[in-house]
C-alpha positions in Angstrom: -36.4 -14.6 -5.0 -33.5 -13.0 -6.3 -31.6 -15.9 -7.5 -35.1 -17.1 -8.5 -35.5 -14.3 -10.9 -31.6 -14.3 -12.3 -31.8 -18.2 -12.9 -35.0 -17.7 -14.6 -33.6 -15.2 -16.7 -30.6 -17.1 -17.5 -28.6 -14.3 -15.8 -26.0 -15.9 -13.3 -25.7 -14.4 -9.7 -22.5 -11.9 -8.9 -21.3 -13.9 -6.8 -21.6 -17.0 -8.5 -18.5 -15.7 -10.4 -14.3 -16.8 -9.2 -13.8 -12.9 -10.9 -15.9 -11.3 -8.2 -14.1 -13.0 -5.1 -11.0 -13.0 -6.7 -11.3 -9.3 -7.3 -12.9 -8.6 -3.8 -10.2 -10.1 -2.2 -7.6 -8.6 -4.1 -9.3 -5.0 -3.3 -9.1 -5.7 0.4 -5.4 -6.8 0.6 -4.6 -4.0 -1.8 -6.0 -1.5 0.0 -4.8 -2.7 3.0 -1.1 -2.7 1.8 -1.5 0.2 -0.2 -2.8 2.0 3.2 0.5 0.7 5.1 3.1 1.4 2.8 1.6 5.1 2.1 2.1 5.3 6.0 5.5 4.5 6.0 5.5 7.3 3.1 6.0 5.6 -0.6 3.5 4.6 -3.2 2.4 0.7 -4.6 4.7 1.3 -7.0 7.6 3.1 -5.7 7.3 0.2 -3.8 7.8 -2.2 -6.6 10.7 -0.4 -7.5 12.5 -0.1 -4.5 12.2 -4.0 -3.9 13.1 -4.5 -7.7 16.1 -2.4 -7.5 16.9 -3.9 -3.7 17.5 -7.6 -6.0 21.0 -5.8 -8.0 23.3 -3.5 -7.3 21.9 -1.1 -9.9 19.5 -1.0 -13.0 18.6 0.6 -16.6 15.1 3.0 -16.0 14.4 0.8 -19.6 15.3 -2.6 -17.7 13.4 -1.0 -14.8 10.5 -0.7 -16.8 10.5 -4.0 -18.8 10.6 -5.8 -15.4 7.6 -3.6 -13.6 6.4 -4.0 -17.3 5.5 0.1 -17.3 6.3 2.8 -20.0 9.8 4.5 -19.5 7.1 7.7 -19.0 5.5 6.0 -15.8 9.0 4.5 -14.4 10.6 7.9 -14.9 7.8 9.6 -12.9 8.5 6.9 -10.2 12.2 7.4 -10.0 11.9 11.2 -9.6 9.3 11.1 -6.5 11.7 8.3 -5.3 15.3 10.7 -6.0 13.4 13.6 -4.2 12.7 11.1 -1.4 16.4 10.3 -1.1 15.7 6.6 -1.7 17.2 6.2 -5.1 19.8 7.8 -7.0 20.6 8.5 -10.8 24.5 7.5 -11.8 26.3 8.1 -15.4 26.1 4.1 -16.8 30.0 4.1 -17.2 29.3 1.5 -20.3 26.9 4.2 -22.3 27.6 7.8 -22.0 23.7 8.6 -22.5 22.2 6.3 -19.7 21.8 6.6 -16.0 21.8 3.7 -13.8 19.5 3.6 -10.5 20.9 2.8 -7.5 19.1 2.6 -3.9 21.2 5.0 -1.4 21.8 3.7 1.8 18.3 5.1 3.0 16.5 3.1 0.1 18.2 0.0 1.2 17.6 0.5 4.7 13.8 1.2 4.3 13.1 -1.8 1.9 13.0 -4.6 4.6 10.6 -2.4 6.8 8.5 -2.5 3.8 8.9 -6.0 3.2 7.2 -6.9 6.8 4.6 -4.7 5.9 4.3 -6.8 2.5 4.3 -9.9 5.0 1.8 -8.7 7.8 -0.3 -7.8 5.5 -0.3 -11.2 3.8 -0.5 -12.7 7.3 -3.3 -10.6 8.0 -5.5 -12.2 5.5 -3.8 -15.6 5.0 -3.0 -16.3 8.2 -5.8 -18.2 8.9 -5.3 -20.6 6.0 -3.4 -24.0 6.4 0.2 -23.9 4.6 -1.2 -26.3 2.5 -4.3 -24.0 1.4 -1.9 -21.5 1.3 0.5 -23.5 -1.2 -2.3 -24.5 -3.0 -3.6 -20.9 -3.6 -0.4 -19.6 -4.5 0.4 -22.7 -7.2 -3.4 -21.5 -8.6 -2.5 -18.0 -8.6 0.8 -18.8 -10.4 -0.6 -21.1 -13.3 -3.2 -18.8 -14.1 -0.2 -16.3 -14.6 1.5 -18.6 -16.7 -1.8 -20.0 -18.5 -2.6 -16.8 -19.6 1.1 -15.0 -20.2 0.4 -12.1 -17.7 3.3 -10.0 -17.6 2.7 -6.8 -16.0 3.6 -6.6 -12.5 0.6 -5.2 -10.3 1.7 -1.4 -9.1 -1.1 0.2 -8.0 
């Protein structure tokens, strides 16, 4: 009767939409993942950063930012929870007297693989199931939506 009424009142269904199960997906493997790596004791998007910064040998908090596409404000905040952690480290930029670089210390380094597998489990967890063709296939979707619609911002949180 439902979908009676809503057709009736030219009012599509919820769940009619790609937004909704897109979105009700996403929740579920966000909060699964963020519930894992919150175990393991970081945020979503100390997270990020650790795995960005575990790509070079070091990095700008400004090039930091531009990548994770948040303000300098939000990747400081990060970088501080992540020095007091002993996961990252703040170094004079020998090229400009008034920058630091970030560098992962040896503990950073160490603990990005281990959340790496939890980054994989948890896609296993919910992708498992699909063939590596399905899977492919989502991804590809995933990605030229991205690049259809210029996103930008890498998902912390």
């Amino acid at each position: 009767m439902n979908a009676e009424r809503s057709a009736i009142q030219g009012v599509s269904d919820l769940e009619s939409h790609l937004g909704f199960w897109l979105r009700f997906v996403s929740n579920h493997v966000s909060g699964r993942f963020k519930r894992l790596v919150e175990e393991a004791g970081v945020s979503v998007s100390e997270w990020v950063a650790l795995r960005t910064l575990y790509a070079a040998d070091s990095s700008t908090a400004r090039n930091l930012a531009l990548s994770l596409g948040m303000t300098k404000g939000a990747v400081s905040k990060v970088l501080d929870r992540l020095e007091r952690k002993k996961l990252v480290r703040r170094l004079a930029d020998p090229d400009d007297g008034r920058a630091q670089r970030i560098a992962l210390t040896a503990a950073g380094r160490r603990l990005v693989p281990a959340l790496a597998a939890l980054a994989d489990a948890n896609d296993e967890h919910f992708f498992g199931q699909l063939s590596p063709d399905a899977r492919q296939a989502l991804a590809e979707t995933l990605r030229e939506l991205v690049h259809t619609h210029q996103l930008s911002e890498v998902p912390t949180e």
